[in-house]
Biopython code that builds the backbone (N, CA, C, O; Angstrom):
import numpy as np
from Bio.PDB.StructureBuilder import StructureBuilder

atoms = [
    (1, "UNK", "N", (63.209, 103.165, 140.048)),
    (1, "UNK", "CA", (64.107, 102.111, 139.658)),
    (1, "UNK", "C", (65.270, 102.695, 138.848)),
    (1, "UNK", "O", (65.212, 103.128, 137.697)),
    (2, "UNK", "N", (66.408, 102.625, 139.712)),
    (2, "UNK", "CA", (67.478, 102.305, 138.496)),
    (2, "UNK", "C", (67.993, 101.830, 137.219)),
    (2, "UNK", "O", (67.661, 100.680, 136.930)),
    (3, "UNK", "N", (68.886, 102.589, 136.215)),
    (3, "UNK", "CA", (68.979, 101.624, 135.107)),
    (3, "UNK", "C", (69.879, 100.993, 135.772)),
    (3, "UNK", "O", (70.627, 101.245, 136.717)),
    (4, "UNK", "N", (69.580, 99.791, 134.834)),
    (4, "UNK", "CA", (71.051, 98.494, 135.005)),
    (4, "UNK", "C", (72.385, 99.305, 134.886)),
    (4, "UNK", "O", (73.329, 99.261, 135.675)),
    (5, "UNK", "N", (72.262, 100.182, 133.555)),
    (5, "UNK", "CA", (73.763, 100.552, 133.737)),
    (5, "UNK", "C", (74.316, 101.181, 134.678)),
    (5, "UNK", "O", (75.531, 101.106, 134.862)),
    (6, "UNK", "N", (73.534, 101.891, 135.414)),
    (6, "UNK", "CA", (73.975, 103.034, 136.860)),
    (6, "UNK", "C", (73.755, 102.076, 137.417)),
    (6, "UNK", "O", (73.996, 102.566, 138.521)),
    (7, "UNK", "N", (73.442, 100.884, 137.689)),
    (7, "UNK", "CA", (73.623, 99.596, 139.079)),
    (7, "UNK", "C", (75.082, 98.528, 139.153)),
    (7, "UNK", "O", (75.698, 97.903, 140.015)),
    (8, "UNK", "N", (75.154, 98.749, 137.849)),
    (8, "UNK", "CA", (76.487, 98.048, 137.200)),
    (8, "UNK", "C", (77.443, 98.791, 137.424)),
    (8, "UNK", "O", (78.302, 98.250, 138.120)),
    (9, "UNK", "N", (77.747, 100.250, 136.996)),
    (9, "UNK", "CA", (78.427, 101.383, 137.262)),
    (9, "UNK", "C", (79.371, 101.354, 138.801)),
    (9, "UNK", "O", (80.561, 101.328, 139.117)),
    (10, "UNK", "N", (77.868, 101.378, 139.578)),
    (10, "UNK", "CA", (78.071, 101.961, 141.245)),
    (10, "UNK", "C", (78.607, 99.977, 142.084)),
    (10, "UNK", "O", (78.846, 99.840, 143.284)),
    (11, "UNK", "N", (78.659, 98.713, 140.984)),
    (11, "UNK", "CA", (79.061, 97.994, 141.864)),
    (11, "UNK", "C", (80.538, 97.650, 141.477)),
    (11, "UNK", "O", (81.043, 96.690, 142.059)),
    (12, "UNK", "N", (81.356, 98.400, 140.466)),
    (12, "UNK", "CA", (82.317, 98.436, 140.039)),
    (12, "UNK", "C", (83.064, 99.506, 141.331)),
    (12, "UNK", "O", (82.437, 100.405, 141.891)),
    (13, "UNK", "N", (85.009, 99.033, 141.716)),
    (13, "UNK", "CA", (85.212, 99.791, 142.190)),
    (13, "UNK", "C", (85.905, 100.905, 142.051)),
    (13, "UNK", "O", (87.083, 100.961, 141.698)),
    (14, "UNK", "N", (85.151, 101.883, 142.341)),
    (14, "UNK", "CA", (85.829, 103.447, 141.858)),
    (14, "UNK", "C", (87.090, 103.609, 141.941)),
    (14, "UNK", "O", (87.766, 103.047, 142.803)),
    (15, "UNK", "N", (87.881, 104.928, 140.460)),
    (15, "UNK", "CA", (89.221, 104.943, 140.976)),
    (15, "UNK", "C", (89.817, 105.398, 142.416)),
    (15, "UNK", "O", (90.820, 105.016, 143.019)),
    (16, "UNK", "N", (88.509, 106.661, 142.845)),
    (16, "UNK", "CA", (88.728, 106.847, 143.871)),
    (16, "UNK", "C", (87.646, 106.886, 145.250)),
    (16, "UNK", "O", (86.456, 106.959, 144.941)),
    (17, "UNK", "N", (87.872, 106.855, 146.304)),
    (17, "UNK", "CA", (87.407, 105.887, 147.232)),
    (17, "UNK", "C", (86.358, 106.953, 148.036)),
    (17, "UNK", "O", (85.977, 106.438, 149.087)),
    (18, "UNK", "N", (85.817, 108.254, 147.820)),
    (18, "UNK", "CA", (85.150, 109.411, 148.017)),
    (18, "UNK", "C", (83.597, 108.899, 146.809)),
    (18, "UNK", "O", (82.407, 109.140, 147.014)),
    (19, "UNK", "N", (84.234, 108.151, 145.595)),
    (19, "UNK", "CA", (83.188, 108.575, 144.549)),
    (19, "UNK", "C", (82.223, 107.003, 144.820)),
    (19, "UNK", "O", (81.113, 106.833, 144.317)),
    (20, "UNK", "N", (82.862, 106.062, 145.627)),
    (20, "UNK", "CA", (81.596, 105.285, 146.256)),
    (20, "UNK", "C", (80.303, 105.453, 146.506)),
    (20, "UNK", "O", (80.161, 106.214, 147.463)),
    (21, "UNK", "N", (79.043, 104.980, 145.952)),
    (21, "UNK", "CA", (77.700, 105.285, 145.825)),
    (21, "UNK", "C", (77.262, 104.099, 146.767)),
    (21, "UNK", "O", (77.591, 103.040, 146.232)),
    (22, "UNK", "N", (76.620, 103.893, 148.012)),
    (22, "UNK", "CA", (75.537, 103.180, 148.455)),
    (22, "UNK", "C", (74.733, 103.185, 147.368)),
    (22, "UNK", "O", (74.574, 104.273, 146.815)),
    (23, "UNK", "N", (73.890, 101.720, 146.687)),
    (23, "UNK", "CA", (72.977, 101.709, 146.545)),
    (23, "UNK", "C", (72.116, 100.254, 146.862)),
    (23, "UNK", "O", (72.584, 99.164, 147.192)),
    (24, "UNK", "N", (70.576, 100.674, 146.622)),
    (24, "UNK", "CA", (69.855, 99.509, 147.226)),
    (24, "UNK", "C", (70.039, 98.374, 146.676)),
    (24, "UNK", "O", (69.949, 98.568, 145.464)),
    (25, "UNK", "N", (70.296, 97.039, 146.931)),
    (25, "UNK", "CA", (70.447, 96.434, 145.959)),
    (25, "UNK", "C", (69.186, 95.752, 145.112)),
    (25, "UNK", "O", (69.110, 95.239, 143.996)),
    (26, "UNK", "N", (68.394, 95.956, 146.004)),
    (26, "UNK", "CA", (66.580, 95.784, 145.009)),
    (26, "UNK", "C", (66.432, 96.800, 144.096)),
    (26, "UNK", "O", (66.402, 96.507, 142.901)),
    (27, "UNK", "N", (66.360, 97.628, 144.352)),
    (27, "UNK", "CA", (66.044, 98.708, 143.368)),
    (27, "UNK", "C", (66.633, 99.713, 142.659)),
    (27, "UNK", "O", (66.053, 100.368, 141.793)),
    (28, "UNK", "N", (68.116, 99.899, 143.103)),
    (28, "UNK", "CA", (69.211, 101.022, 143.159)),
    (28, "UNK", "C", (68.827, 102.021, 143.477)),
    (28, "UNK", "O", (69.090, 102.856, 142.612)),
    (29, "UNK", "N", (68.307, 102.431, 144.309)),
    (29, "UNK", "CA", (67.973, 103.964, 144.876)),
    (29, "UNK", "C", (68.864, 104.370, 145.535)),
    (29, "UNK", "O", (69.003, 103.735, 146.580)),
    (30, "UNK", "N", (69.616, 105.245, 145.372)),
    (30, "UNK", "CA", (70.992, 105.729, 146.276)),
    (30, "UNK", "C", (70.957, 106.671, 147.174)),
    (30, "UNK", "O", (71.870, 107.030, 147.917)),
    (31, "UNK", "N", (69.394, 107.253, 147.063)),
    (31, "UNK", "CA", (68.884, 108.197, 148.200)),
    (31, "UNK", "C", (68.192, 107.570, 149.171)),
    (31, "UNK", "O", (67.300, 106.800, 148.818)),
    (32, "UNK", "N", (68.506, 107.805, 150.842)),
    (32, "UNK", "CA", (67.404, 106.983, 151.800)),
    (32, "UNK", "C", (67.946, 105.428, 151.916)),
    (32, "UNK", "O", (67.357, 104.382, 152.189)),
    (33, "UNK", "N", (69.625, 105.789, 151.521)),
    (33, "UNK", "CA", (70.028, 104.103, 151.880)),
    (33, "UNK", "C", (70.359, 103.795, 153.528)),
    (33, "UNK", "O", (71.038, 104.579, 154.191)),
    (34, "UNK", "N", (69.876, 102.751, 153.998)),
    (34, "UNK", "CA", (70.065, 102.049, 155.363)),
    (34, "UNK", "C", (71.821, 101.367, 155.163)),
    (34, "UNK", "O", (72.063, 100.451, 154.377)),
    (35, "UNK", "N", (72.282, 101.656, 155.541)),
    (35, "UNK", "CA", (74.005, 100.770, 155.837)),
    (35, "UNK", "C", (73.598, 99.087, 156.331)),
    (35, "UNK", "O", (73.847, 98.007, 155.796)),
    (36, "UNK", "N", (72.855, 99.460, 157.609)),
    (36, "UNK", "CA", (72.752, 97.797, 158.423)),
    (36, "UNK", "C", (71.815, 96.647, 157.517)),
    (36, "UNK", "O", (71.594, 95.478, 157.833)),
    (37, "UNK", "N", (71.370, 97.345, 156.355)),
    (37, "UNK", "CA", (70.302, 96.131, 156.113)),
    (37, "UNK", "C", (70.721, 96.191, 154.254)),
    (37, "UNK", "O", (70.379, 95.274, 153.507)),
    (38, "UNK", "N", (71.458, 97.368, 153.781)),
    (38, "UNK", "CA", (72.115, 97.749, 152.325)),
    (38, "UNK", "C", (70.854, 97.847, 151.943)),
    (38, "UNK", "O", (70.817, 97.004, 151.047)),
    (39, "UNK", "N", (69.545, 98.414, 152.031)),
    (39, "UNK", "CA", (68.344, 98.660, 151.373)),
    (39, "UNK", "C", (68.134, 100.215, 151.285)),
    (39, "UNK", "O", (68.736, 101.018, 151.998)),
    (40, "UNK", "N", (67.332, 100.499, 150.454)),
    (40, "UNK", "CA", (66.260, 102.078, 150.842)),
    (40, "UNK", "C", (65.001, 101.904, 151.706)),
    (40, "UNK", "O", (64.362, 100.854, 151.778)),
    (41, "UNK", "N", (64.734, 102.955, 152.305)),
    (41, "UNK", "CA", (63.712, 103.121, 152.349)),
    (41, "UNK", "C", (62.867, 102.886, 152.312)),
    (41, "UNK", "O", (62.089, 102.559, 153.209)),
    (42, "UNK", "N", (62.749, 102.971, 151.316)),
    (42, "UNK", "CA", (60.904, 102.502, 150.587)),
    (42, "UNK", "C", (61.125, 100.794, 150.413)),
    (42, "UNK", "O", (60.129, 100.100, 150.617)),
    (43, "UNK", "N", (62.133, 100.263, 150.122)),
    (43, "UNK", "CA", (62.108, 98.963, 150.234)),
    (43, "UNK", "C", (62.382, 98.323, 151.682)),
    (43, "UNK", "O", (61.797, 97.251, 151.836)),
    (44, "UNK", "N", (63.231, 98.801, 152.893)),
    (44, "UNK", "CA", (63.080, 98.346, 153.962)),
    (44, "UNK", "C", (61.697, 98.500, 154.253)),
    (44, "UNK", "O", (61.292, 97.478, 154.806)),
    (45, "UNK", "N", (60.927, 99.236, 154.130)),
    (45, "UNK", "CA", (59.348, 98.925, 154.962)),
    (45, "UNK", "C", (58.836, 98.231, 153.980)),
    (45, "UNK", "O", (57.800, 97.863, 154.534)),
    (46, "UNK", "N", (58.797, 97.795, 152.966)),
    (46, "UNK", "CA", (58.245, 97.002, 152.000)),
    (46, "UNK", "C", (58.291, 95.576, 152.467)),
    (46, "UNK", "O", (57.389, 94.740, 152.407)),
    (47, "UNK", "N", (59.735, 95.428, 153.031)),
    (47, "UNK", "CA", (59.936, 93.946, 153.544)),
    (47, "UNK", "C", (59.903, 94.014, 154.942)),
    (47, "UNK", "O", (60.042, 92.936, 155.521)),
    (48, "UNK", "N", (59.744, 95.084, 155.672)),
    (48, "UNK", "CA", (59.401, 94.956, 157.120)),
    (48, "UNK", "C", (58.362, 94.581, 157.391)),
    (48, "UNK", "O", (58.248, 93.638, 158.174)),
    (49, "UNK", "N", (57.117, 95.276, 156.759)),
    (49, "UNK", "CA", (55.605, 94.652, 156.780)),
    (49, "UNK", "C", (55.347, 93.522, 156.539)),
    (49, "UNK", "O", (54.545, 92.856, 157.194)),
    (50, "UNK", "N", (56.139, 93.023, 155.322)),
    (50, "UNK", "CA", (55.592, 91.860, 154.868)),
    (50, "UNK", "C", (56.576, 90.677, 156.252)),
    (50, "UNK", "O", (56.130, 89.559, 156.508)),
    (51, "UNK", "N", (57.441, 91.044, 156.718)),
    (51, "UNK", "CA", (57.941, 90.084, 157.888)),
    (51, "UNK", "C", (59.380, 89.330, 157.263)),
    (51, "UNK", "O", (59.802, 88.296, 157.780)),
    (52, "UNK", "N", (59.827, 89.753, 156.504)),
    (52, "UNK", "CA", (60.784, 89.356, 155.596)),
    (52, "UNK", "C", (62.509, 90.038, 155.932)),
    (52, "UNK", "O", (63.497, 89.766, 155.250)),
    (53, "UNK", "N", (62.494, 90.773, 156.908)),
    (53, "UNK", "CA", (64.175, 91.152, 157.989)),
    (53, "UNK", "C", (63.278, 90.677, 159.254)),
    (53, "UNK", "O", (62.165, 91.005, 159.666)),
    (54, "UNK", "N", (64.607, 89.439, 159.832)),
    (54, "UNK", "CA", (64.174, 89.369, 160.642)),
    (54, "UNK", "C", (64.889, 90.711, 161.835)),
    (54, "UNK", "O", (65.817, 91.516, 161.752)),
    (55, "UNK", "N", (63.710, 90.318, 163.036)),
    (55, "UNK", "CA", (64.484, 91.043, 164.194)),
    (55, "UNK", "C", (63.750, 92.689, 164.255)),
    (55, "UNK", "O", (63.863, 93.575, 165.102)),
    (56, "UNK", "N", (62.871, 92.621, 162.794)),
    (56, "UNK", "CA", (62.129, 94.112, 162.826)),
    (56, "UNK", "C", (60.770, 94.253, 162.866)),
    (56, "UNK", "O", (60.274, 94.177, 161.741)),
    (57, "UNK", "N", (60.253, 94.371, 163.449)),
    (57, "UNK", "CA", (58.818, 94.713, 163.400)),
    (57, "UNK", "C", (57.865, 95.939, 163.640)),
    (57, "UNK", "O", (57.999, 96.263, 164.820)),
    (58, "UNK", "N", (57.242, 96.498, 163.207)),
    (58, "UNK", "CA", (56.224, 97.771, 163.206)),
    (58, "UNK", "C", (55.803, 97.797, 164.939)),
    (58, "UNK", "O", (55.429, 96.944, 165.744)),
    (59, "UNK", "N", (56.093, 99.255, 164.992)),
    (59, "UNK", "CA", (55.814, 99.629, 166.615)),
    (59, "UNK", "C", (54.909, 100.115, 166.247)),
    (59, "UNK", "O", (54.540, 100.666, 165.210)),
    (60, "UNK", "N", (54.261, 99.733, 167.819)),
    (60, "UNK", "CA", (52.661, 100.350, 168.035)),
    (60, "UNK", "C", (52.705, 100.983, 169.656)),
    (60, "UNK", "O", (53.495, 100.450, 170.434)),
    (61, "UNK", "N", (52.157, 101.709, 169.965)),
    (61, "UNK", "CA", (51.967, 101.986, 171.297)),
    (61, "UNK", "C", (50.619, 102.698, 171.735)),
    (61, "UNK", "O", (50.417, 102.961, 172.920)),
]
sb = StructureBuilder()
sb.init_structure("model")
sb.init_model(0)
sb.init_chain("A")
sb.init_seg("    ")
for serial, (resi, resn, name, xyz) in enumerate(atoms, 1):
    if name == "N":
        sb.init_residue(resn, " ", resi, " ")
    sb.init_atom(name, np.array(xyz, "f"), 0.0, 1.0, " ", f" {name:<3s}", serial, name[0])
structure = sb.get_structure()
């Protein structure tokens, strides 16, 4: 988990446009961020399992 202040920080906009940080917006993790869904990682499968994005579900074969 992120502090608030590095979540507050990264949703302010930078002077310059290189120093933009993706982060999750559940948790602020800025490593392992998804673009299409603005999550990490560890929180996209958190809410994939539980059925909570739609349109995604756990493959099996």
């Amino acid at each position: 988990m992120a502090k608030t202040s590095v979540k507050a920080r990264a949703a302010k906009t930078p002077k310059f446009q290189t120093r933009a940080v993706n982060r999750c917006f559940k948790c602020g993790r800025k490593h392992g961020f998804m673009r299409d869904f603005g999550l990490c990682r560890i929180c996209f499968r958190e809410l994939a399992n539980e059925g909570k994005i739609p349109g995604v579900k756990k493959s099996s074969w």
